[in-house]
N, C-alpha and C positions, 0 to 999 in steps of 0.2 A: 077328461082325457081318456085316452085308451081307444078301444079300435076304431071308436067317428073320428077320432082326431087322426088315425092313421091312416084311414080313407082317405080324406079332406087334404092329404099333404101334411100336416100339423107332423113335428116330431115328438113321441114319445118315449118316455124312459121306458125303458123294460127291464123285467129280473137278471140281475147281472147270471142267480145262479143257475136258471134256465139256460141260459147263452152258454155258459160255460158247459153244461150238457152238451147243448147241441152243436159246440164246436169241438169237444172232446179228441176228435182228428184231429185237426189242423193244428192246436194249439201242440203249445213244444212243452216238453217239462219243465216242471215250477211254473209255468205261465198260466196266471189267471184273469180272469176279465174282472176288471171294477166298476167299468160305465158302458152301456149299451141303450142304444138311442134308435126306433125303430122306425123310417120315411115312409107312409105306403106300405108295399111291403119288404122295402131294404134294409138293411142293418146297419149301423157304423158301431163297431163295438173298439174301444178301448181296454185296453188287456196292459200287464207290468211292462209288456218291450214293443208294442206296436199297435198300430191302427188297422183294421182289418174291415173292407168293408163288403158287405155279402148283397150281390144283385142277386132277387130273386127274378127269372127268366120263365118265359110260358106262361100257360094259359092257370097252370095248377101250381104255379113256381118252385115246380120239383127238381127243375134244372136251375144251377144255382153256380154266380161266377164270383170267385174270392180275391179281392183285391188285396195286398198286405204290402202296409207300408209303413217300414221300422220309423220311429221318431226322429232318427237323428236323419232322415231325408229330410225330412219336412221342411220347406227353408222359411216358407210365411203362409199368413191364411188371412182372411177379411170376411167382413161379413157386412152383407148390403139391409139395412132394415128396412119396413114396410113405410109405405108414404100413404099421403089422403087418396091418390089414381089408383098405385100400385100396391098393390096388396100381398104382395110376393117377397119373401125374404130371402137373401141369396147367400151361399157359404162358398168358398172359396179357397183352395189348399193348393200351393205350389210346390212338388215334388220336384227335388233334383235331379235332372235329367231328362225335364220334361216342360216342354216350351208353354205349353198348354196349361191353366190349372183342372185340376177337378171340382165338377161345379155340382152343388146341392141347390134344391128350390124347395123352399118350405111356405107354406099358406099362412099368411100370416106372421110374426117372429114374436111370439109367446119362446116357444123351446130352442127357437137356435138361436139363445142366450146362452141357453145349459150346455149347448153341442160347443159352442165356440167358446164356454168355460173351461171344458175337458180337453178341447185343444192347448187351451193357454197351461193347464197341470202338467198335461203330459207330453204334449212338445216341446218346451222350452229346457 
C-alpha cells in the first residue's frame, strides 16, 4: 500500500494527524479527523461532523476544490465490487438535494471495504 496503490487508483488510508494539519482551515472548532482515505491524489477525509472531500486540481494540485458534506445529508451509498472483466470498484453517495450521486472509482476493491466501513460509522 502507499503511494503505487495511490497511483494505480487503489484507496489508501492515510495519517489522520497529517490531514488534521493540513486541513487546520477549514476544519471548525473541536472538529477532528479520525479516517482519511487517499484516491490518486484526492482525499475523502471523515472528521466528528462531516465528510469532506478534497480534489486535488492541476498539473502540481496546488489548486485544490473542497467538497463538505455534513452526515446528516447523506441519505444512502453503495458500493459496486470488482468482477472477473471489470476490475473497477465503484462507490456511490447520495446527497440530499442532489439528483445525481457522487461517484468514486477505485482499482480494484481491497479498500473501498474501509472507505464504505467509515461510511456506514459515520453516516448512520
Amino acid at each position: 500500500m502507499g503511494l503505487l496503490d495511490g497511483l494505480l487508483g487503489n484507496a489508501s488510508e492515510t495519517d489522520a494527524q497529517d490531514i488534521q494539519l493540513e486541513l487546520s482551515q477549514q476544519l471548525s472548532p473541536g472538529e477532528t479527523v479520525r479516517n482519511a482515505y487517499a484516491v490518486i491524489r484526492d482525499l475523502m477525509v471523515f472528521t466528528t461532523k462531516r465528510l469532506i472531500m478534497v480534489d486535488k486540481q492541476g498539473v502540481t494540485g496546488k489548486k485544490r476544490e473542497y467538497l463538505s458534506i455534513p452526515y446528516r445529508s447523506i441519505e444512502r451509498f453503495s458500493m459496486e465490487t470488482t468482477g472477473h472483466f471489470d476490475l473497477d470498484a465503484e462507490l456511490k453517495i447520495w446527497v440530499r438535494g442532489q439528483t445525481e450521486p457522487i461517484s468514486k472509482t477505485f482499482r480494484g476493491d481491497k479498500n473501498v471495504y474501509d472507505v464504505y466501513r467509515a461510511l456506514g460509522e459515520f453516516a448512520v
